[in-house]
C-alpha positions in Angstrom: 9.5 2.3 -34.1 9.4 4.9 -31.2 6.9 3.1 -29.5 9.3 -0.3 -29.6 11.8 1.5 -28.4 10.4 3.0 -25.2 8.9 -0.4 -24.5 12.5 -1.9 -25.1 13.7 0.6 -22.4 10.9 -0.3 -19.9 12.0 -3.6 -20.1 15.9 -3.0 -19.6 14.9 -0.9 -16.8 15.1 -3.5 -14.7 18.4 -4.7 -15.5 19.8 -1.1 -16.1 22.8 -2.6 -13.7 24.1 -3.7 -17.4 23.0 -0.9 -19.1 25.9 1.6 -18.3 28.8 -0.7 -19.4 27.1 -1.3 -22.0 26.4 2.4 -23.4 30.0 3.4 -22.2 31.2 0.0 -24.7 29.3 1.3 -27.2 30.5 5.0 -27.0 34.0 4.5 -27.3 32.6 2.9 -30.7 33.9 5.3 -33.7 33.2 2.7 -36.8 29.3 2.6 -37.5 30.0 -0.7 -39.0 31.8 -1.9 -35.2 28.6 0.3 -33.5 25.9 -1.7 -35.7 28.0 -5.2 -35.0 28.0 -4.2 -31.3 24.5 -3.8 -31.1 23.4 -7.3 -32.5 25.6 -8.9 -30.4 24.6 -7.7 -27.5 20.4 -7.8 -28.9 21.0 -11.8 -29.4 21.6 -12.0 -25.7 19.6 -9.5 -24.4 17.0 -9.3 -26.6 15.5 -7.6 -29.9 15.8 -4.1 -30.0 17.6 -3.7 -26.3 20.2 -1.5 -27.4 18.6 0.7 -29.5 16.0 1.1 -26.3 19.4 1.4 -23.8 20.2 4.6 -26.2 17.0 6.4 -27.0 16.7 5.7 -22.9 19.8 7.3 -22.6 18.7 10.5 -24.6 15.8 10.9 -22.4 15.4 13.1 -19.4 13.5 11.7 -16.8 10.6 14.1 -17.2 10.3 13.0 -21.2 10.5 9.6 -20.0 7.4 9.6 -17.4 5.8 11.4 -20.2 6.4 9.1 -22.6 5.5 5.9 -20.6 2.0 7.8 -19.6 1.2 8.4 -23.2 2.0 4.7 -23.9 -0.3 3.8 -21.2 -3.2 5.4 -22.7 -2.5 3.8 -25.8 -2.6 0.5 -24.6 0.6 -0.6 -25.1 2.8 -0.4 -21.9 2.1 -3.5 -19.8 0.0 -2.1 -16.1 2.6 -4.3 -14.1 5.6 -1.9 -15.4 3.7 1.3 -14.2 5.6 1.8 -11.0 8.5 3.5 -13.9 6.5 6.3 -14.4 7.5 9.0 -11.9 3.9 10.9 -12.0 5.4 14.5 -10.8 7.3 14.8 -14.2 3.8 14.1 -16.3 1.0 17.0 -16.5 -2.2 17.1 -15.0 -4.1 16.6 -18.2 -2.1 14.0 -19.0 -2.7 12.3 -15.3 -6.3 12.5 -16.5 -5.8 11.2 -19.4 -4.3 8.2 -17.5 -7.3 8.0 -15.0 -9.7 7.9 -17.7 -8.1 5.5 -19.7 -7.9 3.0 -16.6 -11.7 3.9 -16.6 -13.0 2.6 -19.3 -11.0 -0.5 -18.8 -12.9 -3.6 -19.5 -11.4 -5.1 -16.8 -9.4 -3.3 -14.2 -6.6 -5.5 -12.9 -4.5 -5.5 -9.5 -1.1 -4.2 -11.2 -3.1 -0.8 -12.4 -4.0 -0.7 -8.9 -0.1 0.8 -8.7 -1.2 3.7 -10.6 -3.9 4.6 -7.9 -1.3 4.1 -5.1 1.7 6.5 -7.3 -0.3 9.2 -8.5 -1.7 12.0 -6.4 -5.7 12.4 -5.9 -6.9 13.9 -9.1 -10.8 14.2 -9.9 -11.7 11.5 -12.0 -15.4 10.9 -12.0 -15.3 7.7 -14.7 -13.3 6.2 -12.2 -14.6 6.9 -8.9 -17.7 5.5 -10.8 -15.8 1.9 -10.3 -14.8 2.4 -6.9 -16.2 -0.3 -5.8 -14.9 -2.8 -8.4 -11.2 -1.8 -7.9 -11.7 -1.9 -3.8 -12.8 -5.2 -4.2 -9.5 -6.2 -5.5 -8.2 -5.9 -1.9 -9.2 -7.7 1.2 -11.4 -6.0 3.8 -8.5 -6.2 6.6 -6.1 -4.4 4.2 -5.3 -1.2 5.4 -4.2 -0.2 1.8 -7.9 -1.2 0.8 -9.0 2.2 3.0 -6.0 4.4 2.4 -7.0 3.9 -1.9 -10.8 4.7 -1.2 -10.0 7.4 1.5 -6.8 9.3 -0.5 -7.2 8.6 -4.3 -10.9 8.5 -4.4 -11.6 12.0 -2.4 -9.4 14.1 -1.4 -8.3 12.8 1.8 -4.9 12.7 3.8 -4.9 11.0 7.0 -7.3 8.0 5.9 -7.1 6.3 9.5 -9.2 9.2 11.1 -11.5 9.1 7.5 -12.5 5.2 8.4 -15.5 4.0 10.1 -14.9 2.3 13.1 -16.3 -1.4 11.5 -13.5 -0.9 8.6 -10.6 -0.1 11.6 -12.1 -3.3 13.3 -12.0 -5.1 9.7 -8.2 -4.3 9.5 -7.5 -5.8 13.0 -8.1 -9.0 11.4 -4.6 -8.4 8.7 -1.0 -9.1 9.3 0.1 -5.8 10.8 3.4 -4.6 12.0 4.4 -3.1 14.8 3.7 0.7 13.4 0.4 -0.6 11.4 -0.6 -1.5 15.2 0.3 0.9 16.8 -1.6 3.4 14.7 -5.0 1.3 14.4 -5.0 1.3 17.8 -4.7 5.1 18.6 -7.4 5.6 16.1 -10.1 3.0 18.0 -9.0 4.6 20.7 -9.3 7.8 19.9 -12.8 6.9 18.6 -13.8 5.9 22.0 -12.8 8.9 24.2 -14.7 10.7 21.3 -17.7 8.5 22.0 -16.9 8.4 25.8 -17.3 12.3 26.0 -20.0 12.5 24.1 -22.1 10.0 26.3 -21.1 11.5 29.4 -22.0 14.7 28.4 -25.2 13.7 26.9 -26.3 12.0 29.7 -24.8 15.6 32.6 -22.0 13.8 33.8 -18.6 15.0 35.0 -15.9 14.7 32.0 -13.2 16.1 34.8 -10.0 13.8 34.0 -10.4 12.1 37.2 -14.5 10.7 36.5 -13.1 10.3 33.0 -10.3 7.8 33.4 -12.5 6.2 35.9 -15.0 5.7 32.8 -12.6 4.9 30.2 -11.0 2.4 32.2 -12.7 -0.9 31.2 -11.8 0.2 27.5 -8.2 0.5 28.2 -8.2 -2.7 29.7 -9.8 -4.4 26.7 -7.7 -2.8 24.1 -4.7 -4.6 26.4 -6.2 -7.6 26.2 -5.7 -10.3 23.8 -7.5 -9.7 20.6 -8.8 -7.0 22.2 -11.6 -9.0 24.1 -14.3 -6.6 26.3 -14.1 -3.9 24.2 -17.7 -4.6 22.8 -18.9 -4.8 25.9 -17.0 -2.1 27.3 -18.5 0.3 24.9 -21.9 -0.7 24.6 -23.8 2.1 25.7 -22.0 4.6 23.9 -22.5 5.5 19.9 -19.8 3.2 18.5 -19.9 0.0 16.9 -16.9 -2.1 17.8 -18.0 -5.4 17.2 -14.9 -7.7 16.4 -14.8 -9.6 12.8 -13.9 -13.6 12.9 -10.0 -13.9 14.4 -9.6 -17.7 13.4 -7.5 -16.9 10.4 -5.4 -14.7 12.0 -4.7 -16.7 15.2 -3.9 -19.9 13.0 -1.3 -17.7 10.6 0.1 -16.6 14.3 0.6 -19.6 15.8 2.0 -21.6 12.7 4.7 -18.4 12.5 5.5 -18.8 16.4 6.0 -22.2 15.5 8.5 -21.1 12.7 10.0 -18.9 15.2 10.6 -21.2 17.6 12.0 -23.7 14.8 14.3 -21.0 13.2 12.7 -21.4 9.8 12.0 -17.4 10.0 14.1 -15.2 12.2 12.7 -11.7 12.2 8.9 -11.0 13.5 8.9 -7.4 12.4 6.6 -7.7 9.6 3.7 -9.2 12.2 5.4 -8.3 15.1 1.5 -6.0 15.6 -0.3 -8.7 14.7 1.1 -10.5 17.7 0.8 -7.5 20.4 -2.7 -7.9 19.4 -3.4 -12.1 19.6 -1.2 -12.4 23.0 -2.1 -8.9 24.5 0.0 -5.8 26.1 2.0 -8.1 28.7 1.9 -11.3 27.8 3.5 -10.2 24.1 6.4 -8.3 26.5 6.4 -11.5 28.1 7.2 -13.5 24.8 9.2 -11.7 23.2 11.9 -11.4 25.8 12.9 -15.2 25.0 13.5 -13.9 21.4 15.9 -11.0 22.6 
């Protein structure tokens, strides 16, 4: 009965803008007969068993309730697309593993346990990291989540950006990015290629003063202003980095259909690719563009 109960409240979560009136209804109860009546009315239209959930929910402190969720987890029973209630600083460690483990031996690990990867802070879990590959490949290469998942919750990672090769950063120029998912790709690459500049010039006893340098580093400035960042292969082909851009036709027909839904008003904000489009139209000609729009 427990264990229907705390499923009961799972669901009702989601509609706990109901749940208060409800429970303050119900309080002001003092008949059991009224209290029991209540209840099935209220169960025929929200469902069996949602008011005896609403209360033991009630009783619970938030800590007993992450708890109890986890445990239900494990035992198969709470759905993997309702994990996001389970606020994992309230459960312990060994019951974290226990979690981790049971997503392990999984026959088949889906996209909504993903969530519990993304919630719960890096724990050791060597049955799972065992099946890296299979839950990565539930994510698209040019998804920067894909990489923050294999770089934070499979080792013990923080910044996953500066943890990425440089063919996964190029990978993830191919996404939907905005404005801040950019901006931060970019500083990595480029990053990556002052590193690389350096270590060419110094390999090969020439000056690294900031004047020679810029000089240098110029042509790859220039290409990561250009549109989809055209030259930079070339521009950094002597030096110990693989840049070499993945296939842009996706992106550049998702682009141009959402201009054209711009310029139609059938969407009205760009923020969620506004990075995406720095990148297909370049430094100025994106400045250019998006004047009309202001």
């Amino acid at each position: 009965m427990k264990t229907k109960i705390l499923l009961t409240m799972v669901a009702m979560v989601t509609i706990n803008a109901f749940a208060e009136p409800l429970l303050v209804q119900r309080a002001a109860l003092t008949d059991q007969a009224e209290v029991k009546t209540f209840d099935a009315e209220q169960d025929k239209q929200l469902g069996d068993g949602v008011m005896g959930g609403l209360v033991a929910a009630k009783a619970l402190t938030p800590a007993a309730e992450s708890v109890a969720m986890a445990d239900l987890y494990v035992e198969g029973t709470l759905k993997p697309e309702v994990n996001y209630l389970i606020m994992w600083d309230k459960v312990p460690d060994e019951k974290k593993l226990a979690v981790l483990n049971h997503l392990a031996a999984s026959p088949v690990i889906t996209a909504d346990e993903i969530g519990i990867l993304n919630r719960m802070p890096y724990m050791e879990c060597p049955a799972l990291k065992a099946r890296q590959d299979e839950i990565l490949a539930l994510m698209p290469e040019q998804s920067l989540h894909r990489y923050e998942i294999k770089y934070t919750k499979f080792s013990h990672g923080t910044d996953y950006l500066s943890d990425m090769t440089p063919q996964e950063l190029m990978k993830c120029t191919a996404g939907i990015r905005s404005a801040p998912d950019y901006d931060g790709l970019r500083k990595e690459v480029l990053a990556r290629c002052i590193g690389a500049m350096t270590r060419s010039r110094r390999a090969a006893k020439l000056p690294n003063d900031a004047t020679s340098f810029d000089t240098a580093m110029a042509p790859v400035l220039a290409a990561l202003n250009a549109p989809l960042w055209e030259g930079l292969r070339a521009a950094t082909s002597e030096l110990d980095i693989d840049l070499t851009a993945p296939d842009y036709t996706k992106l550049t027909e998702t682009l141009t259909k959402r201009c054209s839904e711009l310029d139609e008003r059938k969407i009205t904000d760009a923020t969620s690719f506004a990075g995406s489009l720095m990148f297909w139209k370049g430094t100025e000609e994106y400045k250019s563009w998006a004047q009309q729009y202001k």
